[in-house]
N, C-alpha and C positions, 0 to 999 in steps of 0.2 A: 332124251332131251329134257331138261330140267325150266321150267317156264320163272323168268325171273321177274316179280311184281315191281311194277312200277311204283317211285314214292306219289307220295300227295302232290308235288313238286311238279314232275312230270307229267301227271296225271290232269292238271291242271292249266300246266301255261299254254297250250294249245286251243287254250277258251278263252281268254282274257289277252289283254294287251301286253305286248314285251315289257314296258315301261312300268308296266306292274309286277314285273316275276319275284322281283327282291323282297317283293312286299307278303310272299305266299309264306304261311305258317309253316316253320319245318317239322315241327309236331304234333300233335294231340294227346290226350289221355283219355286212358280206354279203361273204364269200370262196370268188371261183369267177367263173362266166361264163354265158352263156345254155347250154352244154350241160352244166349241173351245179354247183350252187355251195351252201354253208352256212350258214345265218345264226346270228349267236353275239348271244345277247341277257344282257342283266341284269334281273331280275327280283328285286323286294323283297319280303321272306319277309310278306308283309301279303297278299300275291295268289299266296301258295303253293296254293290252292285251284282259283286257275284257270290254273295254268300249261300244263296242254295245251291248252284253249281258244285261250290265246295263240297256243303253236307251232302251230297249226292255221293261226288268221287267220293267220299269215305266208308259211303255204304259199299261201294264198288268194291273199296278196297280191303275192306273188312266185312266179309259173308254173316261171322257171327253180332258185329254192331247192329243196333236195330232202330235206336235212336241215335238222336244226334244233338248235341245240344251248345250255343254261341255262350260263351263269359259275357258278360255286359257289367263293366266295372270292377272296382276291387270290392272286398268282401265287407261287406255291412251289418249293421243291425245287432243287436243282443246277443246273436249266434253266431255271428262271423260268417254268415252264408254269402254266397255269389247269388246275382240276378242271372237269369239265363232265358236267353232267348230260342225260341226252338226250332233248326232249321228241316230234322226231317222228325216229324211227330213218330209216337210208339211208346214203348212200356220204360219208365223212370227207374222201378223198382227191379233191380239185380241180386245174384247171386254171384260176391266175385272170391276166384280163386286164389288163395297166395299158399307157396309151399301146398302143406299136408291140413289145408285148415280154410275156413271159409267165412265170409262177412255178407252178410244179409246189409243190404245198403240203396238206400234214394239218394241219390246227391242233389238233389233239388230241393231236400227238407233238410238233411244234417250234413255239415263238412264228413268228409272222408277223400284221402289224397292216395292213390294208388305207387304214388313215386315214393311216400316213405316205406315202402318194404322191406329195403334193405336196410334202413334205421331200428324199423323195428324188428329186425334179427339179428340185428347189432347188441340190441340193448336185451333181448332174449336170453344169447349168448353168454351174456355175464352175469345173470341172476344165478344165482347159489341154493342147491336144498332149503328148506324150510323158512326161505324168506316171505314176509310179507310186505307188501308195495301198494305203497298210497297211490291212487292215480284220477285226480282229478281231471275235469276236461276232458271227461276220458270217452265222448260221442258214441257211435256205436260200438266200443271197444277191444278195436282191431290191435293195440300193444296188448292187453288181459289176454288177447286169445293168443298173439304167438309169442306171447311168454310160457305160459301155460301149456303152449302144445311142444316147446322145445325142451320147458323142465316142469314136468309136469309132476314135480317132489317141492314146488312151491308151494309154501301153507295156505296163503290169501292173497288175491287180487282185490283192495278195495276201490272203487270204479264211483267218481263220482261228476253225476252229467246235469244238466239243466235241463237239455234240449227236451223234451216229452218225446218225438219222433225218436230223437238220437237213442236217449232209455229206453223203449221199446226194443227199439231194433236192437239196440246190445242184449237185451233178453232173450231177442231169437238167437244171438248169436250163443250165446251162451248154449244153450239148446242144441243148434245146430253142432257144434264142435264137441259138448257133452261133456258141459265143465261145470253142472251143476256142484255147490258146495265148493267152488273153488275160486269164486267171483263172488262178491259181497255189492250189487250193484244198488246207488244211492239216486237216487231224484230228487234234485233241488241244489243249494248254490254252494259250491265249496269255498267260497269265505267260513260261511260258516259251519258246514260239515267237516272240514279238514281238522280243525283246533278237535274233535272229538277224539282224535286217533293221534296217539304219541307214543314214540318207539317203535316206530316201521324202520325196517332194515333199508329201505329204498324209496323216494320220491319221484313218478316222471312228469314234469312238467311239461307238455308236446307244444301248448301251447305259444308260438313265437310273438306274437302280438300280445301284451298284458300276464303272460308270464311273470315278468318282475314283480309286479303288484304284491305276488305269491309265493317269490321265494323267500322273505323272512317268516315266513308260518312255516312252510317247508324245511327251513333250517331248524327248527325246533320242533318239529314232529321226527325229524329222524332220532333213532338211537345213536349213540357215543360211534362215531367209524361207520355211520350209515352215507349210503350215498344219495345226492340229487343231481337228478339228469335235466339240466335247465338249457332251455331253446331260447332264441332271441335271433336277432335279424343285424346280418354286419356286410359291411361293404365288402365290394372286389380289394380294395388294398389293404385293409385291416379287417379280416371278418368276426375277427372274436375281441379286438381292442373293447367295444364298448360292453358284453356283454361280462369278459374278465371283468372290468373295472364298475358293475354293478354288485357283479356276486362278491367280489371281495370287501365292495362299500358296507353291506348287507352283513360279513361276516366278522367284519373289525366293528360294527356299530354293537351287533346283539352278544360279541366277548366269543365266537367259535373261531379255532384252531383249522381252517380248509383250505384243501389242498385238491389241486385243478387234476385229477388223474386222465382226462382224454381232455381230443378236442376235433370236433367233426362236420365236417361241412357235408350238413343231410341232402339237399339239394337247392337249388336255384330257385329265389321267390318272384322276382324281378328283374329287369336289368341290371348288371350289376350290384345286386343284392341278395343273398343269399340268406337261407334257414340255417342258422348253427345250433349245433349243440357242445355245453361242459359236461364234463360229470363230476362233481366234484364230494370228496370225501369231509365227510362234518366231525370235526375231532370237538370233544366238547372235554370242561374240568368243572 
């Protein structure tokens, strides 16, 4: 007899009022691994009443989570972090697993999003032998690593963070996966570290919020047919409408030749809002 776990859903409406069932979160994300991991949930100020009931079920339902942690807003400040409020106390700092490869990570000091995984084996996938890739905004450097561990015949990951936490932690990561000499990691603002480096085969810009700022330095750091991977934020009915008609604003302004080779919806940011990403090819003369 095979014991089938109940969602959080279930789990749940048996504590709280019917009139509130619609209102229960149908997910979480869960950052970390079986010896230790975090679950970051959202919660609608309608079932502020039972929000430790919740972080509870979640421990229930995940042996290995050990914290628990509530979103409180969107994400602010210089780093783009979430506030969080903590509904079952325990350890912040993880080790979490993706594929063949691993990220040393707090979510409570630096962003890191466990849903882009499949983004970032997306864009793994298409790096070529002996390239080099600019990668600003690049936290604790979870694209560097599973680039690197899926072509690991790429010449440089150059990784450039602000965050002090986030740089750190990308060090350990670096470490932990054993990619010394293959990650070039920078502390401090890639405004002005990115103009140092021209002629990278590849640009990723992850970042969806303030990305644009950075794609015309990006267009001119690539070499002749180099690509950038530029993220931005688009609606359920048109999700790449504005983010096309930035990069193309950007590519008739500075005289480059680009041409939109993908187009991918990473995952869901908001209600009807989505994380996309271009990639697009920088023909230059």
């Amino acid at each position: 007899m095979i014991d089938i776990m109940p969602t959080l859903k279930e789990l749940i409406k048996p504590l709280i009022p019917r009139e509130l069932w619609d209102k229960i979160p149908r997910s979480f994300d869960i950052v970390g691994s079986r010896s230790g991991a975090v679950a970051i949930i959202e919660i609608p100020p309608e079932l502020e009443d039972y929000k430790l009931i919740i972080g509870e079920a979640i421990i229930k339902l995940n042996k290995h989570v050990k914290t628990v942690l509530r979103k409180v807003g969107a994400r602010e400040g210089e780093f783009r972090l979430y506030r969080f409020e903590v509904l079952v106390p325990g350890p912040t700092e993880v080790i979490h697993r993706e594929g063949n490869y691993l990220i040393k990570v707090d979510p409570t000091k630096t962003y890191f999003s466990s849903r882009d995984q499949g983004d970032r084996e997306d864009i793994a996938r298409q790096v070529m032998p002996g390239e080099v890739i600019l990668y600003p905004f690049a936290g604790v450097g979870p694209y560097a690593v599973a680039i690197l561990r899926k072509q690991p015949f790429t010449r440089l990951v150059i990784a450039i963070e602000l965050n002090e936490y986030a740089y750190y932690y990308m060090l350990d990561n670096i470490k932990l996966n054993k990619l010394e000499g293959k990650v070039l990691p920078l502390l401090g603002d890639a405004a002005r570290l990115m103009q140092l480096f021209c002629g990278v085969d590849r640009v990723i810009l992850t970042l969806p919020l303030g990305a644009h700022k950075f794609l015309g330095q990006s267009l001119m750091c690539v070499k002749n047919g180099g690509i950038v991977h530029f993220y931005h934020l688009g609606t359920e009915e048109n999700p790449y409408g504005d983010a096309e008609a930035i990069a193309m604003s950007y590519c008739r302004e500075l005289g480059y030749d680009c041409l939109i080779l993908g187009r991918r919806i990473v995952r869901d940011y908001a209600p009807y809002v989505y994380k996309v990403r271009l990639d697009i090819r920088v023909g230059k003369f």
